[in-house]
N, C-alpha and C positions, 0 to 999 in steps of 0.2 A: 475745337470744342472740348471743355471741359469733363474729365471723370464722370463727376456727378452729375452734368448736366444730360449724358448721355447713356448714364441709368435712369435719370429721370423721365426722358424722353419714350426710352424702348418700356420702362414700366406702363408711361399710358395706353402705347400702341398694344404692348400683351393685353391689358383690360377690355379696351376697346374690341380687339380679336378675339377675346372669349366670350363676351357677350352676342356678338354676330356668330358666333360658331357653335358656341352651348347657350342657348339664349333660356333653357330651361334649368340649367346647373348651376352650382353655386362653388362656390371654391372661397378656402380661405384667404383673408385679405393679410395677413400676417406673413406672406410666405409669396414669391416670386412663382408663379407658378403659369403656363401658357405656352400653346404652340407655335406663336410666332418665334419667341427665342428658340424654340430646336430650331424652327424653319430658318432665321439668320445663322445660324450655328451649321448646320447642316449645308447651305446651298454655297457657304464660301468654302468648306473642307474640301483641299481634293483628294486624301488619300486614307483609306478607314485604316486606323493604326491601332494592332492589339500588342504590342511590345511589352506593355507593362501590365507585371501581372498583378490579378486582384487585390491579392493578400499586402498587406504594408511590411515593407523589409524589417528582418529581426534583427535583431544587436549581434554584433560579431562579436565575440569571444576572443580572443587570443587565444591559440595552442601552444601547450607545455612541450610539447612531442617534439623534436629536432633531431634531423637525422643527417647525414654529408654524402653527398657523394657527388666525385670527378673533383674536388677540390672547394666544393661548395654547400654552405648548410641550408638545408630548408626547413620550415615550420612546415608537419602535416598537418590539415586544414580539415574538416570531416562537414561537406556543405549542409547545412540545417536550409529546412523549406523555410523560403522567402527570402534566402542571402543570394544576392549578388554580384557578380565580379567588379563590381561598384563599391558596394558595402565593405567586401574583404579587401579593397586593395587600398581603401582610407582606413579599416582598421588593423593591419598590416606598414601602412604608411609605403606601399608598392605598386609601382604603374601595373594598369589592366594590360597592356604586351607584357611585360615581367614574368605575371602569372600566368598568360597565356602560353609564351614560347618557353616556360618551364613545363608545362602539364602536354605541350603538343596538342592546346588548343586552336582549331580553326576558326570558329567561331564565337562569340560571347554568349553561347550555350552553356552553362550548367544544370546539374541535374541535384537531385536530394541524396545522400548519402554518399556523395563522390568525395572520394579524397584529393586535395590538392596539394602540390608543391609550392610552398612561399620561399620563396629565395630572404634568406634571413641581413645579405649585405655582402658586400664584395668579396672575394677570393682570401685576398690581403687579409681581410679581417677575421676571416676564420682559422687561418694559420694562426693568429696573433695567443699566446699563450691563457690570456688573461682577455675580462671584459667590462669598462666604467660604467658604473649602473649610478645613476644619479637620481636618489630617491623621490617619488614623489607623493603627494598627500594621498594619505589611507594607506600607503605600505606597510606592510610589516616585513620581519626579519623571516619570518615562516613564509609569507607571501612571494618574496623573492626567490628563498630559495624551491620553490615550488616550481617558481617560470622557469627558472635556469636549470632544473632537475640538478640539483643539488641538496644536502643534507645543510641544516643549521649550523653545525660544525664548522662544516669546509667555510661557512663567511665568516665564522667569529676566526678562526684560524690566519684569516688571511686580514680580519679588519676587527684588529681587538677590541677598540672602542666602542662596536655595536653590541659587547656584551653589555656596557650602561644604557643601551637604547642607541635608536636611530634617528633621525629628525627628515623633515623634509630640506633638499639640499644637499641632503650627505653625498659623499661619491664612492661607493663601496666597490672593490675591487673581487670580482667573480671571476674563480678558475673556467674556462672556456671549454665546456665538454661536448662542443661541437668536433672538437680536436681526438677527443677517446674513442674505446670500442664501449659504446652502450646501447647493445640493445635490447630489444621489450619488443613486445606482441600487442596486438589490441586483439578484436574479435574474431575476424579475417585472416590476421598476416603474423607473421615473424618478421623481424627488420634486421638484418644477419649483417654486422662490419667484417669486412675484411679484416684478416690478420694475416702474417707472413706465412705462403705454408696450404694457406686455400686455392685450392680446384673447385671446381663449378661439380668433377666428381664426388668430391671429401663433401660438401656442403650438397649435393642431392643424396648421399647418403645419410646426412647428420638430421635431414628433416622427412627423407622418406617421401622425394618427390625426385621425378623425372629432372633432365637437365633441359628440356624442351619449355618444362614450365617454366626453369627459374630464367629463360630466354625471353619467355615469352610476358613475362611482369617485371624484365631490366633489360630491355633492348640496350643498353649500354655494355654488357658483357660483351659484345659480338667484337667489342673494340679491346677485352683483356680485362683484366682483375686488376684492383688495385688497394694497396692498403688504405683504410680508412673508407673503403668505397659502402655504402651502405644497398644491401639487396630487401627485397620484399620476396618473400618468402609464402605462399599459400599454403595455409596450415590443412589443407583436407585437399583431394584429387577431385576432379568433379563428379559431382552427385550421383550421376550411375542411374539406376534403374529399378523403378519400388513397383508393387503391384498394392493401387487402392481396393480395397473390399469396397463392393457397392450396399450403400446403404438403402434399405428398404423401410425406412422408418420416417415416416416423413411428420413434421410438425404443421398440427393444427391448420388452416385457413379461416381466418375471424371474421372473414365476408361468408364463409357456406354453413355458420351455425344459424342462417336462418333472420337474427336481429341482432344488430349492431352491441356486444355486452351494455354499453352505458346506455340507450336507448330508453328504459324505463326508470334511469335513475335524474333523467331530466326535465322538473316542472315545466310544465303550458308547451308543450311542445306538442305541437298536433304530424298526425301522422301522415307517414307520405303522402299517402294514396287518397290522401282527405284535402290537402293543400292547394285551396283557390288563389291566382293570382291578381291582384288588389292591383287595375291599375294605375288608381288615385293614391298608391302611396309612395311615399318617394325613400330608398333607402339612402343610409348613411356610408360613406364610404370613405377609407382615409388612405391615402399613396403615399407610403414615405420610404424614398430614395438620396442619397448622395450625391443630387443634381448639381450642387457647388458653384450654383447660381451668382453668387458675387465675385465668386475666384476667374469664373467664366468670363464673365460680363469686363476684369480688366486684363484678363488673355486677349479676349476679342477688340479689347481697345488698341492694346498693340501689334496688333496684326496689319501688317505695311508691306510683306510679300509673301509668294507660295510656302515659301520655305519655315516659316511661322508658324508656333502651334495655333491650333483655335481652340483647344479644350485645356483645360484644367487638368492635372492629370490624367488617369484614365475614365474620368466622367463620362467620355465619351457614350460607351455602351449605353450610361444608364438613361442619359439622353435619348437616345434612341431607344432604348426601352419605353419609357413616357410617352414619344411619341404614337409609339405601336399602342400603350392603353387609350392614351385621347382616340387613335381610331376605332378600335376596339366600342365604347361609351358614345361614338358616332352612330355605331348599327345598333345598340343597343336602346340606343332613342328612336328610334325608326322604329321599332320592333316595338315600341310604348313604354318600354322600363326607364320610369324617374330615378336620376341617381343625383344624390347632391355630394360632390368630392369634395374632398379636403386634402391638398397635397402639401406635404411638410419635405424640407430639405435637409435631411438628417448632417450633412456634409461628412460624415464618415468620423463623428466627434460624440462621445460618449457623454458628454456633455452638453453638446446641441441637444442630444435624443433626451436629454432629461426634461432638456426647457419644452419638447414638444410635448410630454407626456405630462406635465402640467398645465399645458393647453387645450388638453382633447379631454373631449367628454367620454369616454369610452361607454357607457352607458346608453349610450345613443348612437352608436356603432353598429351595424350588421356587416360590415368586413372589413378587413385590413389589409392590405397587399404592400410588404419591404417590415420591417430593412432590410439590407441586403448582408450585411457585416455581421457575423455569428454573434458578438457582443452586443451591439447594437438590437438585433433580435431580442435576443435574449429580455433585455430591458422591457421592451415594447409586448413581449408575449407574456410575462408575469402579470402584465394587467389585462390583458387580452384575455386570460386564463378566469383572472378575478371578477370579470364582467360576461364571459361566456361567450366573446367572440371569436368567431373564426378568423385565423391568425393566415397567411400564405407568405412562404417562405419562397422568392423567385429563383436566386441561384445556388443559393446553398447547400449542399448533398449530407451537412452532418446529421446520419439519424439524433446524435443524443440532444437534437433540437427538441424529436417527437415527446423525450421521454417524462411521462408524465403531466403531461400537458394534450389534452384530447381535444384542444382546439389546432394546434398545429398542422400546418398540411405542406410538406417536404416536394416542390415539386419536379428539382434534379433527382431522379434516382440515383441510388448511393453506391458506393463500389462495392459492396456485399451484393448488390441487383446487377450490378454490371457483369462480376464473377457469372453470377449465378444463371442469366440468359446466356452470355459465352458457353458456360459450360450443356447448356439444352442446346447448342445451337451445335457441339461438339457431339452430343451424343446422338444426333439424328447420322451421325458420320461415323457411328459407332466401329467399323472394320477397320480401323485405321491407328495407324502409327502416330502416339502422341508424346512429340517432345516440348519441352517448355525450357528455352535459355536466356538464360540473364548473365548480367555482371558482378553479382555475390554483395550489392548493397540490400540492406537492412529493410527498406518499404520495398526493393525485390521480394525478398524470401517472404516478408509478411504478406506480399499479392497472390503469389506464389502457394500458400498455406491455406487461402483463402478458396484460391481455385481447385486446389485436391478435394479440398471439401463439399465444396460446389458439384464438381465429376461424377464423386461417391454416390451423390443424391439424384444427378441428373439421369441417370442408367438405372433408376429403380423402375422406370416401366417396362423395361423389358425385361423377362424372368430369364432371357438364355445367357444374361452376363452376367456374373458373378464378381469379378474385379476388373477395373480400369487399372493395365499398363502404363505406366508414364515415365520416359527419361527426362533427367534432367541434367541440365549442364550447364556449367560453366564456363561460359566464355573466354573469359577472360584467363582463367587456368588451361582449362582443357585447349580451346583455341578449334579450329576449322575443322584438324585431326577428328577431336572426341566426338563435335558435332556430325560432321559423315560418318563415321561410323554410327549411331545413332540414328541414320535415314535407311528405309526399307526399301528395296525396290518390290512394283508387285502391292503396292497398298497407297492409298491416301498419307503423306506427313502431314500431319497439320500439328504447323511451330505454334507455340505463343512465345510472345515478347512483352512483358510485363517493364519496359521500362520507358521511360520520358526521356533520354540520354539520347543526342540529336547524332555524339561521335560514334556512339556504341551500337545503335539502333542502327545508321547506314553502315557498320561495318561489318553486323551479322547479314546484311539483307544485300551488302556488296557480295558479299561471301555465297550466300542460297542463289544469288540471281544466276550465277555460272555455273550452278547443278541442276536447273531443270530443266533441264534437256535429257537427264537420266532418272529423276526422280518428280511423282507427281508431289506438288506442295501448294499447302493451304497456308495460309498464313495467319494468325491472332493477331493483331495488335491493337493502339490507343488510338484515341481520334485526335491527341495531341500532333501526332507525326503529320497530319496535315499541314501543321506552318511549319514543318521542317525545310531550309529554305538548300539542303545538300542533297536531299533522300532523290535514289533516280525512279522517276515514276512508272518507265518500261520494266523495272526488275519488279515493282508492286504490283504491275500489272501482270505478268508470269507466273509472279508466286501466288495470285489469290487472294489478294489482300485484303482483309474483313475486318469490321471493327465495330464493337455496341456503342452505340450514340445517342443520346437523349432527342437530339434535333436534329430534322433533315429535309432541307429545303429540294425540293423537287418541282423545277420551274416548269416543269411541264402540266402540272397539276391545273385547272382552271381557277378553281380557288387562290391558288398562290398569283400566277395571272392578274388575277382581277387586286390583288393588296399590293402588289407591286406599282400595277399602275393608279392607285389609289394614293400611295403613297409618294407615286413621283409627284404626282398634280397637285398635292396637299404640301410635302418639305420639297421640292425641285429637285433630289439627290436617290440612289440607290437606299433600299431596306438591306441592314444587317442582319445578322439572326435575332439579334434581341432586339428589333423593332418588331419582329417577327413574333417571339417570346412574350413581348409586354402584349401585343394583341392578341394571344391564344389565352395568354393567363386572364387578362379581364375578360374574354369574350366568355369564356368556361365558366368561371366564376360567377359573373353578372348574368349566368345562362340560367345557374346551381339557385341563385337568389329567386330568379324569377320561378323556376318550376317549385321549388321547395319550401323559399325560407331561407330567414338566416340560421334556421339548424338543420340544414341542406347535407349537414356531414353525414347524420346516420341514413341518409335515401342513396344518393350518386350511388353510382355502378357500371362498370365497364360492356356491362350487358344492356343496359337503356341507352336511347338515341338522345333521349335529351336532359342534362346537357349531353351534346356530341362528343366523345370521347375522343374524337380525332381531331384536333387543331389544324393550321395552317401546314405549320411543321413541328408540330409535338403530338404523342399520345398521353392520354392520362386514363393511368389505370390503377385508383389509390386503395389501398388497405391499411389499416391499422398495423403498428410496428410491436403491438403487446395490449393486453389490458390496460387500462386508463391511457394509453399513447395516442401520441397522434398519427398523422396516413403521413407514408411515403409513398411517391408515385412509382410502380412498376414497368411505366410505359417507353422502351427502349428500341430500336431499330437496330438492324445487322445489317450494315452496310457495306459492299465489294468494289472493287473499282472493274468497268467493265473493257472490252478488250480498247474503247479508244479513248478511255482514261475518263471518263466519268463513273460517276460513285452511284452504287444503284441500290435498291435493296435485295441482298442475297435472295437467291429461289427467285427471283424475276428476274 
């Protein structure tokens, strides 16, 4: 059977199945939209695949930086969020083992701010005095000598003719200073070449660091020094031991001045407490996700065995998200709320989202739920704003979504929320020893900066503290040594671990698991380390391992129960979290319309049952992020792993 003939086919069958299922709905005919396709989608998957992440990989850069050592140059590499050992090894032009068994990677884990080794070309080639640069288009003479860390000079010196210009094609001859002693520092390090003459002593004196450290950032010394050899160098000892002042100042809450600030600056809007539900009227409603309905529909055509994708990239979730709203607008018919949808497939193209926004009436709108893509957002909530409807952001945590924009509703809490419950959740532990160690990357320190702050504020209820103690260390410098020393016995440790680093994360938590046997330890970490597919889950479970999570499915719940098995009989296949997710967010939402209105914003409250603040597996507990902003949700869990390895919420 033909392509077409086979989108044509599954299009009637989706129409047909939304009429028998929302026989009261309406949905736009412009746009592929239905639950039979999740359900074909869904019941041949067999494996829920989250490998790829959200965000669309960034452009790799080429690094200037080149350093040698054991006889061999490398590019450092400094990972930007969204690159991958994919991305870096085609723009490097280097196999993914290359990079791996240079860096002493085990797995195809990277992290953001990590440095890599790129192996720059064989042995041979870096001895070679000299290196043929063969110019290509948009070069210049300054450009070049940029990559090659070289001065303009050294090329005209060496290729007199490029003093009249360079063309493309040229073959310019570059002195090789992979071969010199040049070093340079970045933010973190000193990159120190051998020269004849050097001790591991001479050189922990010349930088004013231990010979432990400079061991423990070149395990390759253990084998001897050698000229041309290049060391990394830690320009600071690790961080030691600060005492925060507790702040007793606390800012505003814009939910307890009583009314919402813009509440009176908004025509015909009738008051909470006044609001009858109509239920001859039927609202408007628009879903627009990255469903990738046609990318889908010829993945699924070629699917011939297990081993076969069935989704379009990672559409996957949002699939399954969709699914969770159609159930979601299932009970919400039941309950008598008319909704007429209208779902748009953004495909993750800033472009597609424009053709839909020339298609929607937004005037006729009482909510909007996606896109999911900050850009994409972004487009759809400028009108959203322009028309006064309420806009919902499903996965997105960036507040500068809210800002300025009072229809806006954030409902990942954001890592400013994540800090800031960690840190309430530390201060009820307040007797206790608090160290915080990382690996000296850049979004460390700034998580890191984030949670002192957080600490300062969290311990203003109690008037008997005064300052939060906090070590902190370095890892990666300090190593095991700093770290023990730094645990108390005779008190609570409770570590955090502020990092996404799958080799770094099990090799502090290798490291703690064979001390608690002498020291009691709590553990901070991310809810990333859940798909850590090395981390050993009897040392998590020793150490106390806690972590703030927006979602938490708890199959023992009856309510969870009951969507599970709703969901089998409905798609044949297990609920994700974000079939999960799409059903809290309509049910809430579609809850907000029905008690409120579609200016539901200034009523909700964490303190009224309806809408139900508690979802399947989410809470929602939103406030405004400023004057004119819009609400981020505050609604987070603190979840432990318990002694036979399930994840519970802390205090229960």
């Amino acid at each position: 059977m033909l392509f077409s003939e086979i989108q044509i086919m599954i299009s009637v069958l989706c129409q047909i199945s939304l009429l028998l299922m929302f026989s009261n709905y309406s949905f736009a005919t412009n746009v592929i939209q239905c639950s039979l396709i999740m359900k074909i989608f869904i019941s041949i998957v067999i494996s829920f695949l989250l490998s790829v992440p959200i965000s669309a990989q960034v452009e790799v850069t080429k690094s200037e930086r080149i350093v040698k050592q054991n006889g061999q140059s490398y590019y450092l590499h400094t990972v930007k969020n969204g690159q991958t050992l994919y991305s870096i090894s085609k723009a490097y032009s280097v196999s993914i083992s290359d990079i791996t068994k240079a860096n002493g990677i085990t797995t195809n884990s990277i992290s953001t701010g990590q440095e890599l080794r790129i192996p720059t070309g064989n042995a041979s080639e870096n001895k070679s005095e000299f290196i043929w640069h063969k110019v290509k288009s948009g070069e210049t003479v300054y450009s070049i000598s940029q990559k090659y860390n070289i001065s303009e000079e050294d090329i005209y010196s060496y290729n007199s003719s490029a003093v009249y210009g360079i063309s493309v094609g040229t073959v310019l001859k570059i002195p090789n200073t992979a071969r010199q002693n040049s070093d340079f520092a970045d933010a973190e390090f000193y990159y120190h070449t051998i020269v004849s003459g050097n001790t591991l002593f001479s050189i922990s004196q010349q930088y004013g660091v231990s010979i432990d450290q400079i061991k423990s950032m070149n395990p390759s010394v253990n084998s001897g020094l050698s000229a041309g050899q290049v060391l990394k160098i830690p320009k600071v000892n690790y961080d030691g031991t600060e005492r925060i002042p507790v702040s007793n100042t606390l800012s505003p809450d814009l939910n307890n001045l009583g009314f919402d600030p813009l509440y009176f600056e908004e025509q015909g809007v009738t008051p909470c407490n006044r609001y009858i539900f109509d239920k001859n009227y039927t609202y408007e409603i628009a879903v627009i996700l990255p469903l990738f309905i046609e990318n889908n529909l010829w993945v699924m055509g070629k699917h011939t065995s297990d081993d076969d994708k069935m989704f379009y990239k990672n559409s996957q979730r949002f699939v399954e998200m969709y699914e969770g709203i159609l159930l979601a607008l299932q009970r919400l018919k039941q309950e008598g709320v008319s909704m007429n949808v209208h779902v748009y497939d953004t495909e993750n193209s800033a472009v597609k989202t424009n053709e839909i926004i020339n298609q929607v009436d937004f005037s006729k709108l009482d909510l909007i739920i996606g896109p999911v893509y900050t850009e994409n957002f972004r487009l759809i909530a400028h009108h959203a704003k322009k028309h006064k409807v309420n806009i919902i952001s499903p996965l997105a945590n960036n507040p500068e979504l809210t800002e300025n924009n009072p229809f806006v509703f954030n409902v990942m809490p954001s890592e400013d929320m994540r800090a800031r419950k960690s840190a309430e959740f530390l201060s009820r532990l307040y007797d206790s020893c608090v160290v915080i160690v990382h690996g000296g990357t850049a979004e460390e320190r700034k998580k890191i900066e984030l949670y002192k702050q957080k600490l300062s504020k969290s311990f203003s209820w109690n008037p008997n503290v005064k300052e939060v103690i906090v070590k902190t260390i370095n890892y990666n410098v300090g190593g095991s040594k700093e770290l023990e020393k730094s645990l108390s016995k005779g008190y609570t440790n409770l570590i955090m671990i502020p990092s996404e680093s799958e080799v770094f994360v099990t090799k502090v938590v290798e490291f703690l698991g064979t001390r608690t046997k002498d020291y009691d330890i709590k553990l901070l970490g991310l809810p990333e380390w859940e798909y850590f597919q090395n981390i050993n889950l009897k040392h998590l479970t020793n150490e106390q391992f806690h972590y703030a999570t927006p979602a938490y499915v708890n199959y023992e719940n009856w309510r969870v129960k009951s969507f599970v098995s709703q969901y089998r009989e409905t798609y044949n296949t297990e609920p994700s979290v974000y079939a999960f997710q799409g059903y809290d967010i309509m049910y809430y939402f579609g809850s907000a319309l029905k008690t409120y209105g579609r200016h539901f914003q200034f009523c909700i409250s964490p303190f009224d049952k309806s809408p139900n603040p508690k979802g399947l597996v989410m809470n929602f507990d939103f406030s405004r992020t400023g004057k004119s902003n819009g609400y981020s949700n505050n609604g987070l869990f603190i979840l432990k792993y318990s002694k036979d390895y399930q994840l519970i919420e802390a205090g229960k």
